[in-house]
C-alpha positions as CSV (number, residue, x, y, z in Angstrom):
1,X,142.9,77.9,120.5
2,X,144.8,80.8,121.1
3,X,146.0,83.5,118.7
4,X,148.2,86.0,119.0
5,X,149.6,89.0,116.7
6,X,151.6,92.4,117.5
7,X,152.7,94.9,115.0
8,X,156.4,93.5,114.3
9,X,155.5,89.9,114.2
10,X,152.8,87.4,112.5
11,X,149.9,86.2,113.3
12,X,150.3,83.1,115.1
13,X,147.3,80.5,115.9
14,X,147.9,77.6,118.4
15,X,145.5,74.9,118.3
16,X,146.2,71.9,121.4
17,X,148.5,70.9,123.6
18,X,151.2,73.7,125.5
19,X,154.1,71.9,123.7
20,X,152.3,74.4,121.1
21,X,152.2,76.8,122.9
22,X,156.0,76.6,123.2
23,X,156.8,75.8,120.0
24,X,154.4,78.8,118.6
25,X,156.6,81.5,120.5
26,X,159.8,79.8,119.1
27,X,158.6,79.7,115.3
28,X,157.4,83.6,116.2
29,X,160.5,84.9,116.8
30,X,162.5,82.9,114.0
31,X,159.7,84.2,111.7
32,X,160.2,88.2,113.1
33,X,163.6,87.5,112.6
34,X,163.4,86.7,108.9
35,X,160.8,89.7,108.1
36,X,157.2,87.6,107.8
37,X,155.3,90.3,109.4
38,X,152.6,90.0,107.5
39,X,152.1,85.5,107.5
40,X,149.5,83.8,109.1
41,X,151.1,80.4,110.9
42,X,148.7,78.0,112.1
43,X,149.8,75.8,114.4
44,X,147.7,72.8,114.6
45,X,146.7,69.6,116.6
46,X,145.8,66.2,115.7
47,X,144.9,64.0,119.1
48,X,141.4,63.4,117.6
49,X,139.5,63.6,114.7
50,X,137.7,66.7,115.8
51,X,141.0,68.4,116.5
52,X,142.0,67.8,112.6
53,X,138.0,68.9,111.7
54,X,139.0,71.8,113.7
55,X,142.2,73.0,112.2
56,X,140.7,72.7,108.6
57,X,138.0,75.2,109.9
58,X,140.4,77.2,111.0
59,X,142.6,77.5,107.9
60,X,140.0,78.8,105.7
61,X,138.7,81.0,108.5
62,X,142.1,82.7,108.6
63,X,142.7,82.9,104.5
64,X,138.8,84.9,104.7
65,X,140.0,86.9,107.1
66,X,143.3,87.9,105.9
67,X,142.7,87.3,102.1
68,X,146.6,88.6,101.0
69,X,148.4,86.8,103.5
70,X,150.3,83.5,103.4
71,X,149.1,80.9,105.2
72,X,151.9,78.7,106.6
73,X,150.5,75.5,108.5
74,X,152.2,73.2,110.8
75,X,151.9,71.0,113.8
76,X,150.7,67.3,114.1
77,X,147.9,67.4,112.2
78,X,150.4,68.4,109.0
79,X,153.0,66.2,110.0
80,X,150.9,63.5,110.2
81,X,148.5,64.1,106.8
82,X,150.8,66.7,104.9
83,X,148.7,66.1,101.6
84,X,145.5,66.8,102.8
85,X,146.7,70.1,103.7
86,X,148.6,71.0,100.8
87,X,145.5,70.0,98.7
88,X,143.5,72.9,100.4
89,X,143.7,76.7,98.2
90,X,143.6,78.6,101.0
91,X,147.2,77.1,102.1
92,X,150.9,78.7,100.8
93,X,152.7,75.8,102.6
94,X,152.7,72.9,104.9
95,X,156.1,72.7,107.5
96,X,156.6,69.3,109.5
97,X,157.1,69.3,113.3
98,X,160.6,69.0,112.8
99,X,161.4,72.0,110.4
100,X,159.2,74.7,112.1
101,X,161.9,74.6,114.7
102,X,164.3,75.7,112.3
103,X,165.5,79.3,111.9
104,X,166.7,78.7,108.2
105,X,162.7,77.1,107.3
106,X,161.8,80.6,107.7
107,X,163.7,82.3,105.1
108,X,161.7,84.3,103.0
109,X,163.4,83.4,99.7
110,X,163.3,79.8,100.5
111,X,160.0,79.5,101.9
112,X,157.8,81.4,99.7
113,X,159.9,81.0,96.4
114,X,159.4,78.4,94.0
115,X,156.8,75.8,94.0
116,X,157.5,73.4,97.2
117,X,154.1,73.1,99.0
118,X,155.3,70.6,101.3
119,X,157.9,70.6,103.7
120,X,157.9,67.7,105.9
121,X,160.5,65.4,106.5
122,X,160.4,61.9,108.2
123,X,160.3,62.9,112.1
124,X,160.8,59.1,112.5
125,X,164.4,59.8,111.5
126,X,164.7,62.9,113.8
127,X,167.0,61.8,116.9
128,X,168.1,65.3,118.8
129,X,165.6,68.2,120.4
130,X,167.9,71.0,121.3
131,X,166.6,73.8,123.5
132,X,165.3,77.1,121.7
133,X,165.4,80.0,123.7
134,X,163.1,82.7,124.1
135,X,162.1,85.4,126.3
136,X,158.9,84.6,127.8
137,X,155.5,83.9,126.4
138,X,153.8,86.7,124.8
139,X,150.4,87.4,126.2
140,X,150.6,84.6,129.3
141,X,151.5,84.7,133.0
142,X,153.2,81.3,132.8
143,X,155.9,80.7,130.6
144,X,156.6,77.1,129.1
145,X,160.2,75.1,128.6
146,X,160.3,72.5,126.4
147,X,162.5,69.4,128.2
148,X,161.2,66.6,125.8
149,X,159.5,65.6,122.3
150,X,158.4,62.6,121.0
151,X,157.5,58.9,122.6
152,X,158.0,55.7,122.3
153,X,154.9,54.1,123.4
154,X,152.5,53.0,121.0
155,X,148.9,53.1,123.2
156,X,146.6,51.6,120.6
157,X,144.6,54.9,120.4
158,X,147.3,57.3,119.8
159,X,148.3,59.3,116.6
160,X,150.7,61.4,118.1
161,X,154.0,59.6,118.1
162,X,153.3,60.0,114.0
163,X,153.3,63.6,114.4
164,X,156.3,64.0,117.0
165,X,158.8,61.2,116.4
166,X,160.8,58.8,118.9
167,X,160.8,60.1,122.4
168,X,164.4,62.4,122.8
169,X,165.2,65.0,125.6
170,X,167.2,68.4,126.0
171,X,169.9,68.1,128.0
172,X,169.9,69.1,131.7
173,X,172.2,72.2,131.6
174,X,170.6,73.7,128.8
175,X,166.9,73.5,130.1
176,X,168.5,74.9,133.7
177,X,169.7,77.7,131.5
178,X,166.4,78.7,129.3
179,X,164.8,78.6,133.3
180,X,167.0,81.0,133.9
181,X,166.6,83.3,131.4
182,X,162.9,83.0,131.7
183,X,163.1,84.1,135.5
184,X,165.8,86.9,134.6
185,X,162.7,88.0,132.5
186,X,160.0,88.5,134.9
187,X,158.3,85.3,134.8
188,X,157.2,83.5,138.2
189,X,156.1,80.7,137.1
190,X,157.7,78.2,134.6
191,X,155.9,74.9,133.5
192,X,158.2,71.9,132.2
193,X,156.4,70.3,129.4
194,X,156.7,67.7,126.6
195,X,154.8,65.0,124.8
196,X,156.0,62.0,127.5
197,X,157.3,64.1,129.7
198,X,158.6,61.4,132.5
199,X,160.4,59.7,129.1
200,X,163.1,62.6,129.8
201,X,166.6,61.6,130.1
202,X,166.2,57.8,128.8
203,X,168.3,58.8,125.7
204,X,171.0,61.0,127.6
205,X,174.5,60.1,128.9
206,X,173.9,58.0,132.5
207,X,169.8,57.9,131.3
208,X,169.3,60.5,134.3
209,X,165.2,61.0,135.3
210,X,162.9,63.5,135.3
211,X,163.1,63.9,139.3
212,X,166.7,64.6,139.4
213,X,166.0,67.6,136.3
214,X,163.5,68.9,138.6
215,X,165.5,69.2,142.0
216,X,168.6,70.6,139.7
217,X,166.5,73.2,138.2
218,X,164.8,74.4,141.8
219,X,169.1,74.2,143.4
220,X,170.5,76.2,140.4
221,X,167.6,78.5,139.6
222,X,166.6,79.7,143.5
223,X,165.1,83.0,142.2
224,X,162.4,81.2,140.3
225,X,159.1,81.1,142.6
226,X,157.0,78.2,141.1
227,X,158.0,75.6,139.2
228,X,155.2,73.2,137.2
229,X,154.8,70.0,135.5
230,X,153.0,69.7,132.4
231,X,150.4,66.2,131.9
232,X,152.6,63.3,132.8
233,X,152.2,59.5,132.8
234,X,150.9,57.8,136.0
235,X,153.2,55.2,135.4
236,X,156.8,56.5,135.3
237,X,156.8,58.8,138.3
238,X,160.6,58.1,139.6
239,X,161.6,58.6,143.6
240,X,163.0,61.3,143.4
241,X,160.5,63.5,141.7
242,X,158.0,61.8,144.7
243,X,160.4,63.2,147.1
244,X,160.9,66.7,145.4
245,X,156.8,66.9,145.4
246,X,157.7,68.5,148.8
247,X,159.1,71.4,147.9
248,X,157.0,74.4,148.4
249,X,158.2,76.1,145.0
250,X,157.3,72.9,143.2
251,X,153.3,73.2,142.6
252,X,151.0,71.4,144.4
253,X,149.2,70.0,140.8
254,X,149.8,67.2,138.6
255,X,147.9,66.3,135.7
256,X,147.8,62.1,134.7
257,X,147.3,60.6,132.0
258,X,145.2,57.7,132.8
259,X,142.5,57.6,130.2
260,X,140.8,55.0,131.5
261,X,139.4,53.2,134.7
262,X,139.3,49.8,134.0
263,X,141.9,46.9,133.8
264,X,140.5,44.8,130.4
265,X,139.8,48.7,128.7
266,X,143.6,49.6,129.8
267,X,144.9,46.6,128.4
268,X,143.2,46.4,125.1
269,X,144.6,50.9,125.1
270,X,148.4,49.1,125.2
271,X,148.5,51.2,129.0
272,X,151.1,50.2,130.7
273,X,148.8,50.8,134.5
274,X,146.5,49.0,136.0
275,X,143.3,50.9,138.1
276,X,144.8,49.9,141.3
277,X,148.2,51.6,140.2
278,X,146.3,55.0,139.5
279,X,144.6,55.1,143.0
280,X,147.6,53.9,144.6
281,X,149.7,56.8,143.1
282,X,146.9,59.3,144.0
283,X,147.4,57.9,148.2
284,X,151.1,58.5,147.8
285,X,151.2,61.9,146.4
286,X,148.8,62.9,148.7
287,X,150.8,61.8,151.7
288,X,153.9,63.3,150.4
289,X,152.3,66.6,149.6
290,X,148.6,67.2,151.2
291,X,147.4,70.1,149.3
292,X,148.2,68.6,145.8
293,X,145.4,68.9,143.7
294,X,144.7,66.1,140.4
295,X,144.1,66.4,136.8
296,X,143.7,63.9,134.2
297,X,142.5,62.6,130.7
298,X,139.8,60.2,130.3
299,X,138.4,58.6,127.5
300,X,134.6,57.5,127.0
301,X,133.2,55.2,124.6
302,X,137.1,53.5,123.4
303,X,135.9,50.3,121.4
304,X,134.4,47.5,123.1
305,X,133.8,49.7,126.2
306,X,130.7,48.2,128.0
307,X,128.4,50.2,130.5
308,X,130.6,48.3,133.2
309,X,134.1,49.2,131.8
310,X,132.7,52.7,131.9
311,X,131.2,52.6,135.2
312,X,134.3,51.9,136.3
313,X,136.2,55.1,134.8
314,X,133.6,56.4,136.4
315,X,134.1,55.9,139.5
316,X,138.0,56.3,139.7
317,X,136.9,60.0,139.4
318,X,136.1,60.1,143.2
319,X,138.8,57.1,143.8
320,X,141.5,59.3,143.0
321,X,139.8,62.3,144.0
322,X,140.7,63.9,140.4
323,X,138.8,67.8,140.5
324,X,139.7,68.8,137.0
325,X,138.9,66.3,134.4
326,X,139.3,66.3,130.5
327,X,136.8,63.9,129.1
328,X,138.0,62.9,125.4
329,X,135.0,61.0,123.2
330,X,136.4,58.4,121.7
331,X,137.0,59.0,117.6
332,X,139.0,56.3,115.6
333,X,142.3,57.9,114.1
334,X,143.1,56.0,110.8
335,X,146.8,53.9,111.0
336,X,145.7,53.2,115.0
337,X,144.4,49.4,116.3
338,X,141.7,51.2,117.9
339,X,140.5,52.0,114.6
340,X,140.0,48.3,113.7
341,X,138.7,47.6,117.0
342,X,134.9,47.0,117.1
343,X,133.7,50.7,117.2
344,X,130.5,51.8,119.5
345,X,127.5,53.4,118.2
346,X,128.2,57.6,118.1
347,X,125.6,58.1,120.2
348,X,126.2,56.1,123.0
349,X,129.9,57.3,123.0
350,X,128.4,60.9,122.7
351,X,126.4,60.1,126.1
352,X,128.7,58.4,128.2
353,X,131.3,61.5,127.6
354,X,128.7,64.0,128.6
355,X,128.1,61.7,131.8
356,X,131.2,61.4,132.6
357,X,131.9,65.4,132.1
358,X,129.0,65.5,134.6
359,X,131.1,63.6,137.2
360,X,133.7,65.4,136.7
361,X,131.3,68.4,137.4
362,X,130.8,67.4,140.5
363,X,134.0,66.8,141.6
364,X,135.2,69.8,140.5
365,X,132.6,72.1,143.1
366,X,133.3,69.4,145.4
367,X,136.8,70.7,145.2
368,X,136.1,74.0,145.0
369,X,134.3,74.3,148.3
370,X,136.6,73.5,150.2
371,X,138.2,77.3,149.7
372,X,135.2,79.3,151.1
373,X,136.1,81.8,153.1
374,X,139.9,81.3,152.8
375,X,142.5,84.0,152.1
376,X,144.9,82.5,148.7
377,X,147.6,83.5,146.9
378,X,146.5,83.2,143.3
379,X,148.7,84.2,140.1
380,X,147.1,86.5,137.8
381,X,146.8,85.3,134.2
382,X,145.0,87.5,132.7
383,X,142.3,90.4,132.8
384,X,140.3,89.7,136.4
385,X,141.3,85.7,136.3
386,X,143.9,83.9,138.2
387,X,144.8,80.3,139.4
388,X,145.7,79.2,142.8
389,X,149.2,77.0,143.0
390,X,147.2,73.7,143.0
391,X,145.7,75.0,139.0
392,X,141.9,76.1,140.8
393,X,141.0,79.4,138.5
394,X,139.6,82.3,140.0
395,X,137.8,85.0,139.6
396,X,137.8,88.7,141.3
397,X,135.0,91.2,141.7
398,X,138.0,94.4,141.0
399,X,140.9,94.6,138.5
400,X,144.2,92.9,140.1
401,X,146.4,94.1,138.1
402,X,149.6,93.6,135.9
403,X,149.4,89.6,134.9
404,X,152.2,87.8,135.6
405,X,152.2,88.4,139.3
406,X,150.8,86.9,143.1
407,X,147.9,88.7,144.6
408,X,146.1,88.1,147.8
409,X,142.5,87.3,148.1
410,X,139.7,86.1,150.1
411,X,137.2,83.6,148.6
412,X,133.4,84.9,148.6
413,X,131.8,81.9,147.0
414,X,132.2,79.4,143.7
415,X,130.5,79.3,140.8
416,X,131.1,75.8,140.4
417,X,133.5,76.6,138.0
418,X,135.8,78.6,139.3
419,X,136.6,80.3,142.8
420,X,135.2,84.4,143.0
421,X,137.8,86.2,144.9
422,X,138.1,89.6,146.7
423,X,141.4,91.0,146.9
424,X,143.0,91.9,150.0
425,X,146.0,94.1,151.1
């Protein structure tokens, strides 16, 4: 969760994925624009159960602690289950996915007047996402772009596509331009990011991939110094964004969603991979770019997982060599086939995500000793932390500086969470 708030803008609270994050500053500056200092917008996320648990929580947190404000909620969660929050006191009004990207939603006459508690529209029907542009990302080194919304998979566990709509994409030249713009700002690093992020350019004229956005962006935009991709799917990685993992400005990172490590598991998750496609992905980035560093999602305890399906996840940890890992305990989202799949005792889901965020443990200091002693260029995010190209935090013993910008540093030791860095000239 992040939340931000500055004298001449509201408060804005971002719960999940950096799509949010994105889509946060965006709805900040169209609600400065129309005067609504003084709202609270909460932002929220609906990928599991918890994360719905969690933005309730949150809701009536804010409404205690700001007791004259509106509160304005939005995100998946509300797009997906707009009654349940319109139902709550605490809430003025509930905005779909669609209209928070609106400038006109934001009209103080139109939002606050009258009796409309809901406004949420079918995002089924919503065919376009047009680029918003903004000046950087308040309060973050990194600054986020928005190339794609929506998807048009349906894996058997996911809620999402009901909260974001049909997978569409912004147009080439006019996610080339909000680069721009961003790097005219300061910014040194810019992350592409959207819900099915390799899904861009299937709807656009010539159905142009996500490789050939990527080498346009790095030709057209040659002041920008680091380029990133947001989570992606293991599946749809095109030739020519393999080719363009290369280039030194793009960085050496990439975050999969896999979600699993076993074939019959995959299957019954409506994947479209098999194991042996993930580990055989992992080899060929690695050859292409031998300092690239792996991320992914992986769910424990999905319905009918037995202790050999997840001894098989497991292991792909160390098959893949993935160092940062985000273990997700399975919880049934009502309106998914997972949901009236044959569920697993809490418990034992419960356990196997704690052992499988111990093996992730593991691979993550395994990972992280392999920098002691080395001098790194890390990009300071914020206060003393930083994060090397390849997404491995650290952490210096003295003040770096100004966020936003590359520092210098030599690595004492690890934590096992992070690197601890001492800066150098």
């Amino acid at each position: 969760m992040t939340e931000t708030k500055s004298p001449s803008s509201p408060q804005l609270i971002t719960l999940g994925c950096r799509l949010n994050t994105y889509e946060s500053e965006v709805m900040r500056g169209h609600a400065t624009d129309a005067g609504l200092n003084d709202a609270v917008i909460i932002n929220t996320c609906a990928v599991t159960s918890e994360a719905v648990r969690s933005a309730r929580q949150t809701i009536r947190r804010a409404a205690k602690d700001n007791p004259d404000a509106p509160i304005l909620v939005t995100g998946c969660a509300a797009q997906i289950d707009p009654d349940m929050f319109a139902k709550m006191p605490e809430v003025t009004r509930v905005i779909g996915n669609h209209e928070k990207m609106q400038a006109e939603t934001w009209r103080p006459a139109e939002l606050l007047g009258g009796h409309e508690k809901v406004r949420v529209n079918d995002i089924m029907s919503v065919r376009e996402t047009a680029a918003h542009l903004i000046d950087g990302m308040e309060g973050r080194a990194r600054a986020y772009v928005q190339v794609q919304n929506g998807c048009d998979h349906r894996c058997t566990f996911c809620i999402i596509p009901y909260g974001r709509g049909n997978s569409r994409s912004v147009p080439a030249g006019e996610v080339v331009n909000q680069v721009r713009r961003l790097v005219e700002t300061g910014h040194y690093e810019v992350v592409l990011t959207g819900v099915d992020l390799t899904s861009w350019g299937a709807d656009l004229p010539g159905a142009p991939e996500l490789g050939n956005l990527i080498q346009r962006i790095l030709k057209l935009v040659p002041e920008l110094k680091q380029l990133r991709i947001s989570s992606i799917d293991a599946i749809e990685i095109d030739d020519a964004l393999m080719e363009t993992m290369a280039e030194p400005r793009l960085a050496p990172f990439m975050h999969l969603s896999l979600q699993h490590g076993d074939d019959l598991i995959l299957k019954r998750m409506k994947r479209r991979h098999l194991r042996a496609d993930a580990i055989a992905l992992t080899d060929r980035l690695r050859a292409v770019r031998p300092d690239i560093a792996f991320g992914a999602d992986i769910i424990a305890g999905f319905p009918t997982e037995t202790e050999a399906h997840f001894e098989n996840s497991a292991r792909l940890v160390e098959e893949c060599g993935l160092s940062f890992l985000h273990v997700f305990p399975y919880s049934p989202r009502p309106g998914t086939p997972a949901a009236r799949m044959p569920q697993l005792d809490k418990a034992m889901v419960k356990d196997r995500a704690a052992r499988l965020r111990d093996v992730g443990a593991t691979a993550l200091e395994q990972h992280l000793r392999k920098y002691d002693g080395q001098t790194v260029e890390a990009l300071v995010e914020r206060g003393n932390s930083a994060r090397l190209p390849d997404f491995t935090p650290v952490q210096f013993e003295s003040d770096p500086g100004e966020a936003g910008r590359p520092v210098r540093a030599r690595i004492v030791r690890q934590d096992g969470k992070q690197l601890i860095g001492a800066l150098t000239a």
